[in-house]
Structure formats: structure tokens, C-alpha cells
C-alpha positions, 0 to 999 in steps of 0.5 A: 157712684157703685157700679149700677150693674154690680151683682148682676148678671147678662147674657150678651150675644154678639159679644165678638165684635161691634156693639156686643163687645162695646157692651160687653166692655161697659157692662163688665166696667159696671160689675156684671157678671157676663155670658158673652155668647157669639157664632164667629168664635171672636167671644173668647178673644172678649172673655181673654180681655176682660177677664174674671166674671165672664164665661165665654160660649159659641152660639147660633141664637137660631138654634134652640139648642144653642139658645137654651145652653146659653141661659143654662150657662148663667145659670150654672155659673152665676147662679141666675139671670138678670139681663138678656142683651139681643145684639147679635145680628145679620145683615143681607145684600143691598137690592131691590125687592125683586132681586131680593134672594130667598134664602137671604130674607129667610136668614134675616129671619133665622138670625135677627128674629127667631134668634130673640125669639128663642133667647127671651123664651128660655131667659124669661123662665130664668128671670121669673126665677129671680124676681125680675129683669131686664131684656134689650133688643138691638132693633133698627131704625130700618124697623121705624121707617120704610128703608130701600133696599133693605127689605129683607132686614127691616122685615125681621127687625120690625118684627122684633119691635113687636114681639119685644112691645108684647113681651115687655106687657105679658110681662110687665106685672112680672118685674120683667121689662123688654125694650128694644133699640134702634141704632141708625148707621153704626160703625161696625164690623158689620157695616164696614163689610156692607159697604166695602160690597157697596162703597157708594152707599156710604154716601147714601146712608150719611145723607139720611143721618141729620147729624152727617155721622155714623154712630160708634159702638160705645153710642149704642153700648151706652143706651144698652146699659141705660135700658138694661139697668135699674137707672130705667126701672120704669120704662118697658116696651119702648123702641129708642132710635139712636140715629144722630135723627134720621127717624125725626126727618 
């Protein structure tokens, strides 16, 4: 079977670490050609890695100017954008609502909301450009399901589950799809620091997953190649929850 990304070409953010780089990985094994975008500078360790049909930037996806150098960068490089890759992400301290920090909730909004929102606004115009395609947003299955302790982001990344339904149907006639998914508790770099601040939630979050796991990168990075490629041509406007059945429960 050809390289079913083979042509194409994506912006990944957060391609530093985590889910990003696992995507980063397979999206290069399958021929794309790739932005790797990240705001910790860990995106031209990636670019050094995989090597030739990549290009690597530092962004703050909240930034606007950030966001639009990004898309102008597939643009000059490659000659147009295909796929959009939302995977950059935050996290905030576990706590109850009332000991919820302002600036932490405004930080989720900053980086996992408004950041998608500036990134599918000037990617969209790119893709207009050639016909068509594809946009994933990396959600969460916080976003499907009341999750204590973790208003704050599931305030944000609910949020992004509607913009990305509303999206995939202004412009469905378009040829663009917009699809988002929802990992349940991932082995990251993200949530490594998480719980080394609350070692006792990892108990916690193990207990909510039916399958008694945490996912890996690659689980997620799979899912992101399924919904960014044409093997999904005819889905937009889903949010698929990848978490071993946490939301089923």
C-alpha cells in the first residue's frame, strides 16, 4: 500500500513532545510533507529526526501573528496546505472550582481554544486554495464528560468540540472536514508533570479507564492519521474518544 499522506502537506503543532512528535513520526513515514510548529523550542530536535520534507518554526498558537506565520510557512515551502494538526496543548493544576486561579483558566482558553481558533482561521483560506482538506483537533474526553477537578480544561477543550462541529459544516460543501479527538489519559510528557505535582491522581485517572491503562502517543497519533487522511473522506464533524472506554462508562 503508497504512503496515504504521499503529496501532502501539514502543519502539526506541538510536535516537540508527546502526541505531536508520535504524529509527526507517522505522518513523515507516510510521505507528508510537515510544519512542525512547537512554543518550547523541542521542534528542531523533531526536524533534526526526521529530516528532509520537514521545516521546523516556534509558535504560541494564541498568538496571531504566530498562528498566521505558520500556514505562511507551508505555503512558501511547500506550495500549500492540506492538513491542519490542533495537538498543542495545556494543562492547569488539579482543584476544586473554587480554588480554580483565573489566570489558569484563562491560559486554558488562551492555548487550547483561541490557539485552534486562530490556526483553522488562516489554515482554512490555505486549503480553499487547494481544493480541499483536512483539520483534526486533539479534544478530550474531559470535553464528553463532567471531569473533577479539571474545570478549567474541560471548559476549553469542550469548547473546541463545538467550534470544530461548526467548522466541519460551514464548510462541508467546501471539500474541508474538521474532526476532533478525545484522548482519555495518555502517556505524555504533559501528563507525566501532572501527576509528579499529584502522584495520587494516577490512581485516580487509571480507575476511570475500563481498560486499566493510559494510552500511548502512537494510540493517538494513529487516530490522527486515520481522520487527517482520505481512508476518512466521508467523516467530518466527529469527536472520536480514544480512551481504553472511559467515556462508554
Amino acid at each position: 500500500m503508497s504512503n496515504v499522506l504521499e503529496g501532502k502537506t501539514a502543519i502539526i503543532t506541538g510536535a516537540g513532545s508527546g502526541m505531536g512528535l508520535a504524529t509527526a513520526r507517522l505522518f513523515h513515514q507516510q510521505g507528508a510533507n510537515i510544519v512542525l510548529a512547537d512554543f518550547s523550542g523541542a521542534q528542531e530536535k523533531t526536524a533534526v529526526e526526521l529530516g528532509n520534507r520537514t521545516v521546523p518554526i516556534q509558535a504560541d498558537i494564541s498568538n496571531t501573528a504566530d498562528a498566521k506565520a505558520m500556514v505562511s510557512l507551508a505555503v512558501s515551502e511547500f506550495g500549500g496546505l492540506d492538513i491542519l494538526c490542533n495537538i498543542a496543548g495545556a494543562n492547569a493544576p488539579m482543584v476544586q472550582h473554587h480554588e480554580a486561579l483565573e489566570s489558569d483558566f484563562d491560559k486554558m482558553i488562551n492555548v487550547n481554544l483561541r490557539g485552534a481558533f486562530l490556526t483553522m482561521k488562516f489554515a482554512i483560506p490555505a486549503m480553499l486554495e487547494r481544493g480541499g482538506g483536512s483539520i483534526v483537533n486533539v479534544a478530550s474526553a474531559a470535553a464528553l464528560m463532567g471531569t473533577p477537578l479539571y474545570g478549567s480544561y474541560s471548559a476549553a477543550k469542550t469548547g473546541l468540540l463545538g467550534l470544530t462541529r461548526t467548522i466541519a459544516l460551514e464548510y462541508a460543501a467546501q471539500n474541508i472536514r474538521a474532526n476532533s479527538i478525545c484522548p482519555g489519559p495518555i502517556r505524555t510528557p504533559m501528563m507525566e508533570e501532572a501527576l509528579a505535582e499529584n502522584p495520587a491522581a494516577a490512581d485516580y485517572l487509571i480507575n476511570l479507564v475500563p481498560a486499566r491503562r493510559v494510552g500511548t502517543a502512537e494510540e493517538v497519533a494513529n487516530a490522527v492519521l486515520f481522520l487527517a487522511s482520505e481512508q476518512s473522506s466521508y467523516i467530518t464533524g466527529v469527536a472520536l474518544p480514544i480512551d481504553g472506554g472511559q467515556t462508554a462508562a
